[in-house]
C-alpha positions, 0 to 999 in steps of 0.5 A: 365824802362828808361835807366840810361845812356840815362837819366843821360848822354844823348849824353853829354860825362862825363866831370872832376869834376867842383869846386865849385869855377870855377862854372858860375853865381848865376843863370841860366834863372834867376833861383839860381843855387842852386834851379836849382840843387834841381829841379835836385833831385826832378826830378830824384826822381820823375822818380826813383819812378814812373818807381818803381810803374810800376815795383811793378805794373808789378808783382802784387803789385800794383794792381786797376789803376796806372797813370804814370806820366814818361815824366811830371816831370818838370810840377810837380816841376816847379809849386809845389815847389814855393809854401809855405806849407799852400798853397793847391794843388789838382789833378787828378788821374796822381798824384804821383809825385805831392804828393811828390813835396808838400812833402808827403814822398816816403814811405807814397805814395808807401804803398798807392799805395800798398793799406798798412796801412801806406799809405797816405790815410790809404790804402783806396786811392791807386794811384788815391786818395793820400791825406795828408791835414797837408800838404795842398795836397788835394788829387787826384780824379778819377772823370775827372773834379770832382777836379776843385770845390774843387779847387775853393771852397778852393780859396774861403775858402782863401779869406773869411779868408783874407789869401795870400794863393794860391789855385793849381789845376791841371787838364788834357786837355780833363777836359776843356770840363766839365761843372764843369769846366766852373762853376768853372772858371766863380765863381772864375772870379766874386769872383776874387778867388785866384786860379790857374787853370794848365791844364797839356796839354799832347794832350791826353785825355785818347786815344783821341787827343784833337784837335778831341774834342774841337774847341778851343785850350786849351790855349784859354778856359780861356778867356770868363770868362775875366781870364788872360791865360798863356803858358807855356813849361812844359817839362822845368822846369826853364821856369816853375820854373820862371813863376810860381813864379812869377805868385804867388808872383801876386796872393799873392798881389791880381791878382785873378784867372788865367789859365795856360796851361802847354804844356807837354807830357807823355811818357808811356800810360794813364794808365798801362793798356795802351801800350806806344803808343797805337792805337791813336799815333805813336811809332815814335811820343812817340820815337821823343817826348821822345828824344826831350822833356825829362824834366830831359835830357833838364836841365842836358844840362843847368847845363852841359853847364853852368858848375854848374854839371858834370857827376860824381855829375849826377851819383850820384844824380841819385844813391840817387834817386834810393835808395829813390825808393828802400827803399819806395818799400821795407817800403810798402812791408813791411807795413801791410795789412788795419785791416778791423776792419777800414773799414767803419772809415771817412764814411760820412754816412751808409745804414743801413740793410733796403736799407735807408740813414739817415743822421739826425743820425738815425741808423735804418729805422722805423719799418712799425709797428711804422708808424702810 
């Protein structure tokens, strides 16, 4: 579990309270300080909340895959919280704390990596498979790649209604290798669909560099399909914040497609079956990035410096975030086991007791005696 004292104080020393009226400008990287602030919260609720999933998940609670999102907070807020709620985001399976930037609550994602009732996705998801569509989050997959149709089949859905919505989909580095991908992106360029394509580059695949598996960079994977691609430093979340608005205010008016790379990094493994570094990176490159790129430490600079927060106002946003976590761990706690009485509730369709699927609505395969 991080520090409290290396996250919320850094190598700043706490300084008196600033007033209100002695704070600097309107704004900070031409971002409102106000919104500055917010993305403050979110992000120490988003690390509060994820260092509690590994804590559940260290003793049992959490059980199946957890992919922890520690060290990408910025990525998460500074591309969501632009967004309006009828706009639609859609994820891999690292998605926890996008779930809560697009605001489905604390309590709902916690029971549902609890596998409880009144989780998200009724129990039935768990970490990879959050899911509220009231909402417009479209859910997580577990299949590398298998989000980026969905993404562009809802950019197309937008367009036939004549909407301004926006269409987010997030994906990892080494998902630019699919096939998928590649249709996606060429679909979606011949349509001119509203869809932003965010790879959440974190220079990892699983446990492979990506520079071992592509000879192109990821910046670059856009281009043959003619759409506009874009860099962004995804571990500072007010240069996120500011591209990201104002890329879909364009999209709003008509730009199409477009592909984002979010240059990030995790902090803990792939997964929590992974150790921090793992065999495929050093201990002293995860310590370095750590210390040089933390999304929460580079921000709490900026506002310090800029005189907009002090460590006391730090502590106790920090405090806040805590307590959102603890409450969210104890409500799933809490949350009752999934009534297997529901188990086969939302299936699509059922192989019935002779090994056929029918889906004309036929409950039973024909006897052999019915058949001519």
């Amino acid at each position: 579990m991080a520090d409290t004292k290396t996250v919320a104080a850094g190598s700043s020393k706490p300084r008196a309270t600033v007033r209100d009226k002695d704070r600097g400008a309107d704004d900070l990287d031409g971002v409102p300080v106000e919104t500055a602030l917010m993305l403050m919260r979110e992000m120490l609720l988003y690390r509060r909340f994820e260092e509690k999933a590994e804590e559940a998940y260290a003793i049992g609670k959490i059980g199946g895959f957890c992919h922890l999102h520690i060290g990408q907070e910025a990525a998460a807020a500074g591309s969501i919280k632009v967004l309006r709620d009828d706009d639609y985001v859609i994820s891999a399976y690292r998605e926890h704390t996008q779930a809560l930037a697009k605001g489905i609550k604390p309590n709902a994602v916690m029971a549902e990596l609890y596998g409880r009732a009144d989780g998200c996705s009724g129990g039935r998801g768990g970490s990879m498979h959050l899911f509220d569509p009231s909402i417009g989050f479209m859910g997580g997959n577990g299949i590398v790649g298998g989000q980026i149709p969905s993404a562009t089949g809802f950019g197309f859905a937008i367009k036939y209604k004549g909407g301004d919505q926006v269409s987010l989909c997030f994906l990892g580095d080494a998902a630019v290798n699919q096939g998928s991908f590649h249709e996606s992106l060429n679909l979606a360029a011949i349509w001119k669909l509203p869809v932003i394509y965010a790879v959440e580059n974190n220079d990892y695949g699983m446990g492979t560099k990506f520079s071992r598996v592509s000879a192109r960079e990821v910046k670059n994977r856009g281009d043959g399909y003619g759409i506009p691609c874009h860099v962004v430093n995804g571990q500072d979340v007010l240069e996120t914040y500011a591209f990201f608005s104002k890329l879909v205010e364009s999209m709003r008016k008509g730009a199409g497609p477009q592909y984002v790379d979010v240059r990030t990094y995790r902090f803990k493994g792939h997964s929590m079956s992974d150790p921090v570094s793992g065999t495929y990176r050093s201990k002293e490159e995860v310590e370095r990035r750590t210390e040089q790129d933390d999304p929460i430490r580079i921000l709490k600079d900026r506002l310090f410096a800029a005189g907009h927060l002090d460590q006391a106002e730090l502590e106790k946003m920090d405090a806040e975030a805590r307590g959102v976590a603890n409450e969210a761990a104890e409500f799933a706690d809490a949350s009752p086991l999934p009534d297997p009485a529901h188990l086969y509730d939302h299936a699509y369709s059922m192989i019935n007791e002779h090994g056929r699927l029918f889906l004309d609505g036929r409950e039973e395969a024909p006897r052999a005696s019915d058949e001519g």
